[in-house]
Structure formats: structure tokens, C-alpha cells
N, C-alpha and C positions, 0 to 999 in steps of 0.2 A: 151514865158511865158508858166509855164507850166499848166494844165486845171487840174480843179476840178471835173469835169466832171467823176463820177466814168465809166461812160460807156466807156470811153477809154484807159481805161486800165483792162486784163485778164490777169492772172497770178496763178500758183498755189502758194504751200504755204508761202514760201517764197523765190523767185528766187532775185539775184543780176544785175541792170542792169547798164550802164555806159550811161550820158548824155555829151554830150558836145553842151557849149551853143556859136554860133560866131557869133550870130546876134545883133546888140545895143537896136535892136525892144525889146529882150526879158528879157532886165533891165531897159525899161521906168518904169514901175510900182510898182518899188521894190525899198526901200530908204534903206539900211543895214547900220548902224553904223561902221565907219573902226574900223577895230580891225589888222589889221598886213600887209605889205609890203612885200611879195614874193609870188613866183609863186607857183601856186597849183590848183590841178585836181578836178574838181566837180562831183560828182557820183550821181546814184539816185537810191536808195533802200526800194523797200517795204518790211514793217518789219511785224512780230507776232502781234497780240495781247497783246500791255503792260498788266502787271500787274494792274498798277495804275501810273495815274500822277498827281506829286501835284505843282500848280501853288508856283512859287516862289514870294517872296515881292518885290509889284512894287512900290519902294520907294523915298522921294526924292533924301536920299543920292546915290540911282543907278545912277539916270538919274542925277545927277552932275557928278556922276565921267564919265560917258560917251561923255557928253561936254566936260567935261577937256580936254581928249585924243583927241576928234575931234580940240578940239581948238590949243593943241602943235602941229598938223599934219598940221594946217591950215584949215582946212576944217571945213564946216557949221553943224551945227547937228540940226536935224530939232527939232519942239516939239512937240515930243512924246513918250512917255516909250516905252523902248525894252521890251518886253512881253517873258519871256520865261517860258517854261515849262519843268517840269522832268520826264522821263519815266524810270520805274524798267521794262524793257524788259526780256519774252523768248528767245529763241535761233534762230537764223538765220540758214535756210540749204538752200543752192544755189539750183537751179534747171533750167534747159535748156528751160522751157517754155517761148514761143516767144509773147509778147502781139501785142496788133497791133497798126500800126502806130500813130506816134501824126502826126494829120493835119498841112500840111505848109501853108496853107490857113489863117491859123488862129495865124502865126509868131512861130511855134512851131516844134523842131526839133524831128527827131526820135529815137526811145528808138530800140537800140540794144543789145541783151543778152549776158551775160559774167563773167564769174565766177571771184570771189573777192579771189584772195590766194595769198600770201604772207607773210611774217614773222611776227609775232605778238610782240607789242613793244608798252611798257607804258612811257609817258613823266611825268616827274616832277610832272604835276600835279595828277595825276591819270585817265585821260581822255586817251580816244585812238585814237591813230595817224590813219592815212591811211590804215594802212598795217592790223591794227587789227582785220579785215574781211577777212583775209587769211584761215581761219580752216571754217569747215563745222557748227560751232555751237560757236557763240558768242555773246556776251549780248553788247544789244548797251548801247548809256549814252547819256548825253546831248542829248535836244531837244529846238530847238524856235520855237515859234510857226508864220509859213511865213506870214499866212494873214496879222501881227500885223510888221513888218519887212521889212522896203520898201530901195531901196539907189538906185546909180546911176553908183554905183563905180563896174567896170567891175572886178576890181581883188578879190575885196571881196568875186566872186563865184570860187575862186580859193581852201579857205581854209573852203567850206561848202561842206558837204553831205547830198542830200535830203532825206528824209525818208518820206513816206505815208503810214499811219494806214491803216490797211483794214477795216474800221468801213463803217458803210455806207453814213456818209457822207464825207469819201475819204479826211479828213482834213489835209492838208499836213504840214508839220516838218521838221526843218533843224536840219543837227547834225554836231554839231562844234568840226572842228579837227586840225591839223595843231600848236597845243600852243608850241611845245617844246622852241621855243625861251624865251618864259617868267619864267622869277621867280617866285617862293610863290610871295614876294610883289605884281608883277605886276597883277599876276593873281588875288591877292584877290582884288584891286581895279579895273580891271577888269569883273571879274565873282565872287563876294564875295556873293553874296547871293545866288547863285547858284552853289558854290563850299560846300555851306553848308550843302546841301539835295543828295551830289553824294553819291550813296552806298559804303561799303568795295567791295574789290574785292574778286569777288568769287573766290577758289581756284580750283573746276571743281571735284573735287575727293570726297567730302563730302558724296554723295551716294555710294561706293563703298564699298563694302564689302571683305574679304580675307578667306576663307573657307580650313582651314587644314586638314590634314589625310582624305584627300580625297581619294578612293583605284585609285592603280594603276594599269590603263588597256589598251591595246591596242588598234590601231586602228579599232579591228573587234567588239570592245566593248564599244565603246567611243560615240556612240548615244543613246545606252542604258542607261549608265550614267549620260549622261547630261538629256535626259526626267526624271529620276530617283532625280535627282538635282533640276529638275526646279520643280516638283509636292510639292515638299517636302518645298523649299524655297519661291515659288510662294503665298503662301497663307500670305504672308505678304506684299506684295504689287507687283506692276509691274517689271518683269526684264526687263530692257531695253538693256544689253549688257552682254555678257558671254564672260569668259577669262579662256582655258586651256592651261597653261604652258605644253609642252609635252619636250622629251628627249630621245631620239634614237627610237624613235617611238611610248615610251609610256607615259603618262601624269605623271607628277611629285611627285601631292599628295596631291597639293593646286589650287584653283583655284582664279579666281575674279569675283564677281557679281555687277552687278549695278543694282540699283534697280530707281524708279522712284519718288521720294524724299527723303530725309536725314531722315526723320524721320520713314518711312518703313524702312530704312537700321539699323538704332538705335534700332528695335524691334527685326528685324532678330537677330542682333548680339545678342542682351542681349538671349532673346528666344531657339536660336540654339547651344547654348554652353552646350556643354553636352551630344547633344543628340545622341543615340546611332544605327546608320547606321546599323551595323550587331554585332558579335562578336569582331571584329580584329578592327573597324574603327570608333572610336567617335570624333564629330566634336568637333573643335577650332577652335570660329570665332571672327573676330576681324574688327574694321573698319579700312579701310585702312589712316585715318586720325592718327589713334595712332600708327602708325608705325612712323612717328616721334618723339613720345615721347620714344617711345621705343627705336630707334637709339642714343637719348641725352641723356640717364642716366648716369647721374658723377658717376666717380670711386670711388671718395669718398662716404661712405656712409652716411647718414644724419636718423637719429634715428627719429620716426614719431612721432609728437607731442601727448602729450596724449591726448585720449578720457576723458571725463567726464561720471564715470562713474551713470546709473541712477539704484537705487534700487527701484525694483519694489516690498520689499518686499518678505517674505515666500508662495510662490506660492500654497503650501502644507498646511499653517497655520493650516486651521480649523480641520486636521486630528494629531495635538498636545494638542488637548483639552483631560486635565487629564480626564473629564467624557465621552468622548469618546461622547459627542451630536452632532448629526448630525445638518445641516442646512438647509433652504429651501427658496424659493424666494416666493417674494407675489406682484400682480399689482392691486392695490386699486385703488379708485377715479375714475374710467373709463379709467382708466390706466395714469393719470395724476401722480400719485407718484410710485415707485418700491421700494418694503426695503425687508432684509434680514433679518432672525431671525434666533436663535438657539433655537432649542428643547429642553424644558425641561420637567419634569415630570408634571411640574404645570402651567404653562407659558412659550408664547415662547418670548424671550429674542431680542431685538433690536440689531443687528450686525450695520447695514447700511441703511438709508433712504434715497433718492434723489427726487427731482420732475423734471417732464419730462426728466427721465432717458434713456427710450426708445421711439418710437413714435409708435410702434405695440406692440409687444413679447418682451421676450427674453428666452434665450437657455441658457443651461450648457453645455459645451464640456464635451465628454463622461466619460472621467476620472475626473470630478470635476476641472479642473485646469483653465479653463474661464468662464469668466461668456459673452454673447456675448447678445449686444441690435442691435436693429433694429434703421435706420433712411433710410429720404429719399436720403441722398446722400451716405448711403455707412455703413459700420458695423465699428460697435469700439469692443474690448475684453477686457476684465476688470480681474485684479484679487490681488491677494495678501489681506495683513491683512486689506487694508483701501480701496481695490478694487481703485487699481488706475489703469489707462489706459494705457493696453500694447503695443499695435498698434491698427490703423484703417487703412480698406480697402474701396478706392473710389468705387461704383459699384451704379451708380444711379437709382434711383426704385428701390432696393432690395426687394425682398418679402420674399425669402424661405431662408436659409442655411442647411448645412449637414456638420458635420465634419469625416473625417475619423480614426477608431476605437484607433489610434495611436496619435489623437491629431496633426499631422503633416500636417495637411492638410487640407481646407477645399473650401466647395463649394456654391456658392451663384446664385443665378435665380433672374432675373429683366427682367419682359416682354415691358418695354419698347421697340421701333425697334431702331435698329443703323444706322444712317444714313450714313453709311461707310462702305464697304466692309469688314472689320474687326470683326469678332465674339467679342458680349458684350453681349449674353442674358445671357449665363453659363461661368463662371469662376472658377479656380481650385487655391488657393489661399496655398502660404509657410504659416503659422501662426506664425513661429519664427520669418521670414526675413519681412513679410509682403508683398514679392514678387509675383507676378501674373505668375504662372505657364503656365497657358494653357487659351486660352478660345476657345467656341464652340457656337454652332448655335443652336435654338432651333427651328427647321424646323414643327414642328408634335407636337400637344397634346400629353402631356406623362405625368405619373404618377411620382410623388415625392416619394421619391429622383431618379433622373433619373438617375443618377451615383449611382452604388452599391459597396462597397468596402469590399476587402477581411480582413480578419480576424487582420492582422499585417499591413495592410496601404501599404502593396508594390505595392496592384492591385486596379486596381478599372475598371469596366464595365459598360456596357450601351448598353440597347435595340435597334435595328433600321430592318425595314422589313428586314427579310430572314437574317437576321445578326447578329452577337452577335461580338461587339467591346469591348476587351481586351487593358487597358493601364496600362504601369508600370511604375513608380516612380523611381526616382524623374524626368525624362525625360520627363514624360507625353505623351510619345509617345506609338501608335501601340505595344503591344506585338510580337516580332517578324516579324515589320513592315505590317500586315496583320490583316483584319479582321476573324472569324469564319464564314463560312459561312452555316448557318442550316435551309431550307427551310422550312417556316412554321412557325416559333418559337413564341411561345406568352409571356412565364413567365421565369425567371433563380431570384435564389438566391444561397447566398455563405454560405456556412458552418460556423458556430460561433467561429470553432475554427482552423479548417485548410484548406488550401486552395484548396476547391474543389468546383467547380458549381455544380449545377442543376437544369436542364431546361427541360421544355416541348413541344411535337410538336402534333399539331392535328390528326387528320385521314385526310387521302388526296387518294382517288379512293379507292385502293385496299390495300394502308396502313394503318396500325393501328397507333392510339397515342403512346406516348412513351412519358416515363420516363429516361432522362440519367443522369448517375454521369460524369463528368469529373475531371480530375488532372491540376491543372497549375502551372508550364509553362509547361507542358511537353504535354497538351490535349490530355493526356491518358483518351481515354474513361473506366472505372471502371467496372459500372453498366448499365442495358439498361432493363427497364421490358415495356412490350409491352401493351397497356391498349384499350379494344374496348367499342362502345356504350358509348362516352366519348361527354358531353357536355362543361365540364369545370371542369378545375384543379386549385387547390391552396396548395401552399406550405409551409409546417412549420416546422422551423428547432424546435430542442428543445436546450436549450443554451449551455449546454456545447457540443453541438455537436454531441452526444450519437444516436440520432435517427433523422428521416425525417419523416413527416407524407405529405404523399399528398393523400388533398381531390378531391374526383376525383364524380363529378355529370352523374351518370348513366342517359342515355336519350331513349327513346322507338325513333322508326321510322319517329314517328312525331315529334319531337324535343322537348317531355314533358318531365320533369323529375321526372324518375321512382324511384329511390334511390342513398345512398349515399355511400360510398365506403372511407373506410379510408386505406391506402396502408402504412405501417408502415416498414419502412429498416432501418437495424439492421448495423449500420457505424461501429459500433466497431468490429463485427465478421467476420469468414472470408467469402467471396464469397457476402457481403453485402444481408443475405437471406433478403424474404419481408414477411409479416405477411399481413393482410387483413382483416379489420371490416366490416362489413354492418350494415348501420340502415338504415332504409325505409321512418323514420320520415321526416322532413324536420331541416337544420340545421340552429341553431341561431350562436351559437359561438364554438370555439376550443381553447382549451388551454391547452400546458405542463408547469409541472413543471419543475422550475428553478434548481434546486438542485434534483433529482431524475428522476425515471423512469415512474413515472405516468401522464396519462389525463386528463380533463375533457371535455363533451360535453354535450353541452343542444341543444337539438332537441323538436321536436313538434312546436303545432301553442300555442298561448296565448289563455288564461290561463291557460291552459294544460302543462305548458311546463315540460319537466322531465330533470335532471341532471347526466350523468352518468359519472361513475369514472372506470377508465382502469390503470391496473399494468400491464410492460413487467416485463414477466422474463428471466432471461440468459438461452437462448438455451433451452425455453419451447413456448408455446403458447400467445397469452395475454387474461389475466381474468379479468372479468366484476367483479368489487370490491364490489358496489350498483351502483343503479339507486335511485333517491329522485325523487316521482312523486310530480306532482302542487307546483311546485314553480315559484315565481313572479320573475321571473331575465330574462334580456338579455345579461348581460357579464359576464366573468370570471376572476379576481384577482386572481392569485395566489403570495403568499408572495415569494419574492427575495429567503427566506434561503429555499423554500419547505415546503412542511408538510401544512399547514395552507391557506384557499382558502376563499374567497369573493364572494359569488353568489350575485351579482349588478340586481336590475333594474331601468336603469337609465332613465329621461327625462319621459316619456308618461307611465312609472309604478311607478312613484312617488317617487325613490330613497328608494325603499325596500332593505331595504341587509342581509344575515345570513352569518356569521361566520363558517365557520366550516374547523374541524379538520379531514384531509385524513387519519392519520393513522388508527381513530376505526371508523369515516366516523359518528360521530358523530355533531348535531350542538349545538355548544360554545353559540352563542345568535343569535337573529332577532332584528334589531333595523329598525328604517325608518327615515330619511333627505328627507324632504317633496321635491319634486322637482329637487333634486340632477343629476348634471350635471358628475361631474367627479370622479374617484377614482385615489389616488396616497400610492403605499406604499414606506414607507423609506426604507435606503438601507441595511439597517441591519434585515428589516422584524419584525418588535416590533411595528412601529408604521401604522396604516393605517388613512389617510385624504379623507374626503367627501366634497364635494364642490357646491355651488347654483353659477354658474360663469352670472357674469351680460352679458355677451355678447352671453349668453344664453337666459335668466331672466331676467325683469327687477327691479321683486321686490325678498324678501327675500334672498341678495345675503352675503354669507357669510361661513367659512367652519369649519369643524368640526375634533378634533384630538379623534381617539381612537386605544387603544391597540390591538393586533390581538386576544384578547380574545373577543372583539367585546364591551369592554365599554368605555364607553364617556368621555373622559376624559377632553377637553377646548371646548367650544363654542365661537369662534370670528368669532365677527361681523364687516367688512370691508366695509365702504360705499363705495358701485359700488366694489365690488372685482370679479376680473378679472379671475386668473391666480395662482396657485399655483404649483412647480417645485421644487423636491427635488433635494437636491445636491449630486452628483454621489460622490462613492465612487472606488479608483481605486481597481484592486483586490487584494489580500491577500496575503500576500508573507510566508503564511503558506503552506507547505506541504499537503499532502492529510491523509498522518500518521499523521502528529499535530495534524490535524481538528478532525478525527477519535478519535486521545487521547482525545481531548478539551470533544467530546460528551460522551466519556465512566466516566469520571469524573466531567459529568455537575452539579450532586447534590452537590459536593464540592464548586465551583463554584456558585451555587446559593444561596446558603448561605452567603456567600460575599456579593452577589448584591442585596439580600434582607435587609441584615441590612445597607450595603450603603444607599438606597432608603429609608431604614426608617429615616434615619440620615439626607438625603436631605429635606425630609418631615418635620421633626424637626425644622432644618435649617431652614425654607421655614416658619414653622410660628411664628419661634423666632423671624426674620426679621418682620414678618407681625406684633407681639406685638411690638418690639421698635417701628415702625412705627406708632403704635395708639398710642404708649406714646410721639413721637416725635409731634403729632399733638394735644395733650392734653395741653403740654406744651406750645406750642407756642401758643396755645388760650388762656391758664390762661396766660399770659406775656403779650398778648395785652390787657386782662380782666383789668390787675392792671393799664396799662397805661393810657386807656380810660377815668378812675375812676379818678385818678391823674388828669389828665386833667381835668375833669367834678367841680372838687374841687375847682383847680385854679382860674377859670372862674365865681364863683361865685359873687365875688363882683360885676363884670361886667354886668351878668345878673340883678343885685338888682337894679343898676344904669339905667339902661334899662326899670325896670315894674317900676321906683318912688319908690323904697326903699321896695315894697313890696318882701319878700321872699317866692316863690312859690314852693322849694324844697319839701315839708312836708306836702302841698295840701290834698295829698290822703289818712293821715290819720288824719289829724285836721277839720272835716268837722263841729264842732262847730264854725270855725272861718269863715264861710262863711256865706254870706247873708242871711236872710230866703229866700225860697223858694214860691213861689208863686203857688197852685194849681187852675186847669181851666177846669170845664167839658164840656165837649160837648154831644147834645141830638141827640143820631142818629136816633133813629127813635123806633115807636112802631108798635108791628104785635100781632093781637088776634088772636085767635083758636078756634070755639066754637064745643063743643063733645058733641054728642049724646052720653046720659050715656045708654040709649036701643038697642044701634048699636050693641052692640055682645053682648047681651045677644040671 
């Protein structure tokens, strides 16, 4: 018999070992129900760690058919259920470890080691014979469970294999083998309930991957390759087996990977198709499961059923409005509702309303073409004439997004942790396919958006010490497999309009700061201006590209700062010269124009603060245009089209703002939005919004539309308003000469859009009078009904007071009763005066 006793038996992890049992002693205690008449060998095999076992139904109809069979054989069957159990087992690998003896003392024979190999062979049923433990790694099946499993019958240990868990309580398991003699029939009344919980059979290849245009290299080069393979591929789960085909010495071109579950091999593939090794070698991968399907494609062809096509609508819509009104988003109620309005001169017009549209924010893609809400399990995009739903990305927790300048792309942040070796905090998301490009780690505190992308969406960057990582599209991979590597590096941005960095690096001993330009892909350094007594930089492109301004914080010895330094490079000319401002003040904000060569900066402390305005000229110096001392602002608006600027001061100066015009440096108006949290201008630059956002505020929350000449034109008030976002417009598929014609013919032009405007005006209270007649109307209509009714009803009232008619009351007061009058004496009070008192 053999012992439960885990202490006698040692074994690594899983060795095979062979029992043979010739004692009668060691089948007293064991009753086994016969199950089959021939000779056969009993093994005893400690297995893995199942998966899971799930007890089978111990039924009556089992334990009848079990009688049956005992009863055609002649033999007794005792009473009690066969108890079996099922195990979804790991893999078995043999191993030479020798345990130690089983004591003969105690009727128990000894366990000698011995590897199980032999040819592997399924019966009828699906269960595996003997030989099935021939390979180094097989998955066992059937289990009964011994304690419950007692007989007498010697042959019975013919066609059983012991199996013992390694659990700690060493509970030992028969695995039944030996069926081929039976049919389906016999076996289902047999083993029917426990033919009903066996698994498919695995196929063994399911992990495998096939990796093509692999390069072709020798053997002086072929462990380069493979470290080179496994870094690249390894990040998607475990490789457990590598396969290079070679061919007169040098590898073919394709390899095979294993990975360490089907579902790591199912990322790899989709993931790694595409991506681009060097110049000459982009991989094609494939599982090697569909290499089947690909072998059986009939020669006939078979024409693919249609898709059903889904219109999503004119994506572009709201840029076919004859009046050319732009649109904007609004989150009211605490953000409980999100609607959409269109601008107009008078009122903004209802597009779209929802409740709990979003559960935070939401965002525009840069070109106006989605509209993107927030939830907790993931982003939806919305768009077209009735904003119906493009796609949505799973990404749970989401908090941030960023899309890339192209719209093709976009990025999401969820600081949730992943419980998985697998990168989930950043993901880089297709917008078209809804596909998951890439994701990344978010190891280190970092400023949003931590990916920065170049101008046309082919690059995209990201900070890490001592390092500047370049990735290129659609691959998502390394720019020329490598990072930058730039000791030191604190800031980089990309140029608005072409693709060039610029980044900064400290002073370090005897080096100075620096300023460099570089080129990509080519990481031609450009420019390089050397900068000392440098406590910190900040960078600002101006939009179209024209110029860089980096503010650079002068520091004395002690690490005070002395003044400020604006370093102005000249992108468009040659040799990129630099220009050089100082103010000494201290600095609140910076800001260029959008559309031209000018600045602004407000410097000083509050309420001191001064506004100054900076012209470059082509291949001159830059001139100080004014300075505006004392004024109340902390930020700078400048309008999209140029020209026209917003001196803000928001929050803690009470939402002070002037108007003003750069060209004569003039101010247009001064208004105030008591408490004003935000400014937005539209994309056309005509209109600007001031805003009280409740999530600021919690009272007076609501925003206000005025023209950039600075007057008021709607006051809405939004209970709990949130959030206001205009809708980007893409750019202008006008020339730089059209534009140029448009302004030299603008008073043509405006004459148009003045009598338009007056026409909409018109318009706007023609509608406003039919609407007081349409409510005139429908009052006098219910007036006459009322009356009518009131009529009707008459007799019925008279029936009601006893025939008296009270209609006419209020002016027949002859017909009422006298009146009875009744005084009452409230009271008396004398006063007596000295008539000598004032004399």
C-alpha cells in the first residue's frame, strides 16, 4: 500500500517513476470497481500543480450502471459511489531525481526512477493510453480520487496510473488508461459523467509565433541577432523556445518563437506586424496556428459577404453652414448635462444636448473632427451632424488624452497600476481602426502631455533622464531603433510647423547651458547658442514657426534671480541669427502672436504690473512698440487671426480685461467679469468668451460672449457651468496670396457683412414679433374658450346656490341685504398743555 505520508517521498519537479506492486498485502485495502479484463502495467507519477479540479456528479444513475457491469462479470460491487475527480493539468518533464525508499516494513514496495517515453497515441475516447507520457511535456486527464476507491481485484492495478499532487497534503490520484477496447457506447455508460468534463485536446503550437524577413546572417552574427530578437519581442511576454531555420550556414529569414501563453503570442503577432528592424527588413508575423488556414484556401474564389455599411454622417458638417457660425461646447449642471451650441450674433443656438454625456471633460480633436468624452472605463469619439459614436477605446481610469496634430492618433493616461507585466498606464491609440498601437510605462512623474508630437503626426517624443526618445509612426517604434542620448536634458519642444526639436541642457562644471536646434530624422544639429548664469529656461514657439523665444532666468552665485533674458531665433533666416531682450522685472506671462511677428510680456510685481509689446523686423533689431504701465492683468489673449490682444486678470484680480488693438497700441474697451476664471477666443478671432467655471466658483457661475472690440454681447447663465470649448477649425486651404488679396479688398468685403448682419438683426426681431403675436393669439383663443365654458355652466351653478344667480353680484348691490354697522370703543387718551410752557 502505498503511504500518504508526504515525508516519503522527494522529488524535483516533476520526475516519472515506475511501481510494480506483487504483494496481495498491498490490495487488502483497496475495493476498485472492474472496469476491464487484460493485462496491464501500473505506474506511479507525481504530477504539476493542476490547474483546477472539478468534482464530477456522484449520481444514482452512476452507481447503477457500475453495478450492472459488476453484476455481467459476476462480481459483487460493494455500496459505495466511485468518487472521481478531474484535473486540467500543466505539463509533465521527467527528471532523474531518485526519492527514497518506500518502507517494506510497512507492506510497501520501492519506487525506482525511469523515464516514461514512448510513442504518443489517443483511443476512441480521447483519454491517453500508456505510451502518452512518452514526450518531455504532457498534460495528464482523468483522475480518481484513491482514498474513495477500494477493490480486491489484482488486475485492476493493471490498467491504473498513480498520480500524487504535490500539495501538502500528498493526496493521491489514479489516472485511468488502458479504454481502447471500448466504444462511445460503452464508455458513456461507463465514464458518462466524466467523459463530459474531459477537455479538447490541446494542439501544443497555439503559443508559437512565425517571425519573417528576418536578416540573413551568419554564424559569426547569429547571437547578436537573436539578443537583438529576444529584447524586441520579449516585452510581450516570456519566450520559452527559440527556432532559427539556418541554410549552408546562414539563417533563412524567418524564425519561430514561443512565447509563454497564447495570449502573449496573439499581442506579439497583431503588435509586431509592421515593424520596421532597419531599412531593408520589416517584420511579418504570423501565429503559426494560421498557417493552416493559409495552407486550405480553395481555388475557387468566394466573394466576401457584405459589410453593412454605418454612416456616421458628414464629419465636416458644421464647416457648411451658409453663415459660416462657428460652434462650441458647454458642461452645465456640475457637469451632469454637455450640449453643443452654434454662435450667433444674438443667441447661441442649441446643436446637441445629452445628460451624463461625459463623466469629467471633454476635448475637441485638433482639427474640429471629434468630439472625445471621458469615462471610467475608457474614451468614446463622437462626431458628425447628430454626433453619433465613432469608436471607443477600453483604457480603464482614463484621466488625460492628447491627440496627435493629424488627428491619427491619439494618447490616453490612467494612473491606475497594471497588475501585469504589460504596459497600461500610456497608450497610443489608431483613431480610425480604434486599434492600440503601442503602450508604455509611466515609471516617473511627468508633465502632460508626456508624448509630444511633431507637426504632421509622423513623430512623436518623450522625455526620460539623460535621454530624448524619438518614435515614428505608424510602427510606434524607436526612430532608428535608438534612443538620443543628451546628458543633462530638462525641456525639448517641436516646431509648429516643421520637424525640428529644441532642447535645453543645464550647465554641468565647466559647461555652459545650451540651446540646440536639431533636424528629424536626420538629427542634424542646426543651431547650438551657449547660455551662462542660467537658472532656468522656457520655450515658445510662435505658431507658424517663424520664431522661438527662449526665456532664460539669469541667476547670481547664490542661486537668486537677477533678470530675465528673452533669446529670440530667427527660423526663417539663414545661419538661424539670435536676438536678445532683457528685462530685469520679474516675469508674469509671455505671449506671441498667432498670425504675425509680434509679443507681449507683462512683467513687474502686482499692482504695478506693465505690458510691453515687441515688433521683429526682417534682418533688423527688435523694437519696443509701448510699454502700458499699471495694469490689472496676469494673462495674455491674443486673438487666432493677430492684431487684437486681451490683457486678462483672472481669479484673485477679479476678471479685469482691456481690449486692445496692437497695430496703433491703442485700448478698444476695459470691461470686468467679476471673478472670471477663463478666456476662450473663437477660431475665426471675432468672437472672445469669459467664463465664472463652477469647478472653480461656486457661486456666480456662468459666461459671457463679446466681440474682440471688447462689447458684451449675451450674458448666459448656466446652473453649475463647467466648461466652455470652442470647436477648432481645420486650416484654410487658402494660399498666402488669396489671404493677402482677401485683406487688401477687406472694405469691399465689409460692406457685404455689414448689411448681412443688419439683415440677421432684422431677421432676429421679425421672428421675435411673430413670436409675441403667436403668444397673443393663443391667449385670446383660450380667453374666448374659458368664457364659453363659463356660459355653459351656468344653469348648473343656479341649480347649486337654489336658483339664486350670483353672476351680476358685483354690480347689483341694491339686491343685497342691508348691511348691518357695529362700533367698537377702543379706548380714550387726554393730553393736558400748559398754555405758558413756551411762552
Amino acid at each position: 500500500m502505498l503511504s500518504q505520508d508526504k515525508t516519503d517521498y522527494t522529488y524535483s519537479r516533476s520526475p516519472s517513476y515506475s511501481l510494480d506492486v506483487n504483494s496481495d498485502n498491498n490490495m487488502d485495502n483497496y475495493d476498485v470497481p472492474f472496469m476491464s479484463r487484460r493485462s496491464y502495467k501500473a505506474s506511479y507519477v507525481p504530477s504539476v500543480t493542476p490547474h483546477s479540479r472539478m468534482p464530477p456528479k456522484d449520481t444514482a444513475s452512476s452507481r447503477r450502471r457500475s453495478a450492472r457491469l459488476a453484476a455481467q462479470n459476476g462480481e459483487d460491487f460493494p455500496d459505495q459511489s466511485v468518487s472521481t475527480q478531474f484535473s486540467s493539468h500543466a505539463t509533465i518533464k521527467p527528471s532523474q531525481v531518485r526519492p527514497r525508499s518506500v518502507d517494506p516494513a510497512m507492506g510497501r514496495a520501492k519506487v525506482a526512477p525511469r523515464s516514461l517515453r514512448g510513442r504518443r497515441s489517443t483511443n476512441q475516447s480521447g483519454l491517453f493510453s500508456e505510451n502518452d507520457y512518452g514526450r518531455e511535456e504532457q498534460s495528464l486527464t482523468h483522475l480518481y480520487d484513491l482514498q474513495k476507491i477500494v477493490t480486491n481485484d489484482q488486475e485492476v492495478w493493471d490498467m491504473i496510473k498513480l498520480n500524487v499532487s504535490p500539495r501538502d497534503d500528498y493526496k493521491p490520484f489514479l489516472i485511468v488508461t488502458g479504454l481502447d477496447e471500448f466504444d462511445d457506447t460503452e464508455l458513456s455508460e461507463l465514464l458518462g459523467d466524466l467523459l463530459k468534463q474531459k477537455p479538447a485536446e490541446a494542439v501544443g503550437i497555439d503559443s508559437v509565433i512565425v517571425v519573417d524577413n528576418i536578416p540573413q546572417v551568419g554564424q559569426d552574427r547569429i547571437s547578436k541577432l537573436r539578443n537583438v530578437i529576444r529584447k524586441i519581442f520579449s516585452k510581450y511576454g516570456e519566450i520559452t523556445t527559440e527556432h532559427y531555420p539556418e541554410e549552408n550556414g546562414k539563417t533563412k529569414g524567418f524564425i519561430f518563437l514561443e512565447y509563454d501563453s497564447h495570449d502573449h503570442a496573439v499581442q506579439a503577432a497583431k503588435n509586431m506586424t509592421g515593424y520596421k528592424l532597419d531599412k531593408s527588413h520589416t517584420f511579418s508575423v504570423n501565429l503559426f496556428l494560421d498557417f493552416d488556414s493559409y495552407g486550405n484556401i480553395p481555388n475557387d474564389w468566394v466573394p466576401p459577404e457584405k459589410q453593412n455599411f454605418v454612416d456616421h454622417g458628414n464629419l465636416k458638417s458644421w464647416l457648411l453652414d451658409p453663415d459660416c457660425h462657428d460652434q462650441y461646447s458647454v458642461i452645465y449642471d456640475g457637469g451632469e448635462t454637455t450640449a453643443i451650441f452654434k454662435n450667433t450674433p444674438t443667441e447661441g443656438v442649441l446643436v446637441e444636448a445629452r445628460k451624463r454625456w461625459t463623466e469629467t471633460f471633454v476635448r475637441w480633436s485638433p482639427l474640429g473632427t471629434y468630439l472625445a468624452t471621458m469615462h471610467q472605463k475608457g474614451i468614446a469619439l463622437w462626431g458628425g451632424e447628430k454626433f453619433v459614436q465613432i469608436k471607443r477605446f477600453a483604457h480603464q481610469g482614463v484621466q488625460l488624452i492628447d491627440f496627435s496634430p493629424c488627428e491619427r492618433y491619439m494618447v490616453s493616461f490612467s494612473p491606475i497600476l497594471s497588475t501585469s507585466d504589460e504596459p497600461m498606464a500610456i497608450i497610443v491609440w489608431d483613431t480610425r481602426t480604434g486599434y492600440k498601437k503601442r503602450a508604455f510605462h509611466c515609471e516617473t512623474a511627468s508633465q502632460w502631455p508626456i508624448f509630444k508630437w511633431s507637426p504632421d503626426g509622423k513623430f512623436f517624443a518623450r522625455l526620460s533622464t539623460d535621454v530624448l526618445s524619438v518614435y515614428e509612426t505608424p510602427s510606434c517604434g524607436l526612430l532608428d531603433k535608438k534612443s538620443i542620448k543628451i546628458p543633462g536634458i530638462k525641456d525639448f519642444s517641436w516646431s509648429p510647423s516643421e520637424n525640428i526639436l529644441a532642447y535645453w541642457t543645464p550647465e554641468a562644471k565647466d559647461n555652459p547651458a545650451r540651446v540646440t536646434l536639431i533636424e528629424i530624422p536626420s538629427r542634424k544639429e542646426l543651431r547650438v547658442k551657449n547660455l551662462f548664469n542660467v537658472g532656468d529656461c522656457k520655450m515658445h514657439w510662435q505658431l507658424q514657426g517663424d520664431y522661438l523665444c527662449v526665456k532664460v532666468d539669469r541667476v547670481t552665485k547664490s542661486k537668486k534671480v537677477q533678470s530675465c533674458n528673452f533669446e529670440i531665433f530667427r527660423i526663417r533666416e539663414k545661419l538661424f541669427p539670435v536676438d536678445s531682450v532683457e528685462i530685469k522685472d520679474g516675469i508674469l506671462a509671455f505671449a506671441w502672436e498667432p498670425v504675425g511677428s509680434k509679443f507681449c510680456v507683462l512683467h513687474g510685481e502686482p499692482p504695478r504690473v506693465s505690458a510691453s509689446f515687441y515688433n521683429i523686423k526682417k534682418n533688423a533689431n527688435i523694437e519696443l512698440l509701448k510699454t502700458m504701465e499699471k495694469k490689472q492683468a496676469n494673462s495674455v489673449f491674443w486673438s487666432p487671426s493677430g492684431q487684437f490682444v486681451v490683457l486678462a486678470g483672472l481669479r484673485n484680480m477679479n476678471g479685469y480685461f482691456e481690449f486692445i488693438d496692437s497695430n496703433d497700441m491703442t485700448v478698444m474697451n476695459s470691461r470686468e467679469h467679476f471673478m472670471a476664471t477663463d478666456v476662450e477666443w473663437d477660431p475665426t478671432g471675432r468672437y472672445v468668451v469669459t467664463g465664472v467655471s463652477w469647478w472653480s466658483h461656486k457661486v456666480d457661475n456662468a459666461f459671457w460672449v463679446w466681440n474682440f472690440q471688447g462689447k458684451l454681447l449675451q450674458k448666459c447663465a448656466r446652473e453649475r457651468f463647467c466648461q466652455l470649448l470652442w470647436r477648432p477649425r481645420p486650416p484654410t486651404l487658402l494660399t498666402k496670396e488669396q489671404i493677402k488679396e482677401i485683406k487688401k479688398n477687406m472694405k469691399t468685403y465689409t460692406k457685404q457683412f455689414e448689411l448681412k448682419d443688419r439683415m440677421s438683426l432684422t431677421k432676429a426681431s421679425k421672428e421675435q414679433i411673430e413670436k409675441r403675436q403667436k403668444l397673443l393669439a393663443d391667449f385670446q383663443t383660450l380667453q374666448e374658450w374659458l368664457e364659453q365654458t363659463y356660459e355653459s355652466q351656468k344653469e348648473e351653478r343656479m341649480s347649486l346656490r337654489g336658483g339664486l344667480d350670483t353672476d351680476n353680484f358685483d354690480s347689483n348691490f341694491e339686491e343685497l341685504e342691508d348691511e348691518e354697522e357695529v362700533e367698537f370703543f377702543l379706548g380714550e387718551e387726554i393730553t393736558e398743555i400748559d398754555e405758558f410752557e413756551y411762552e
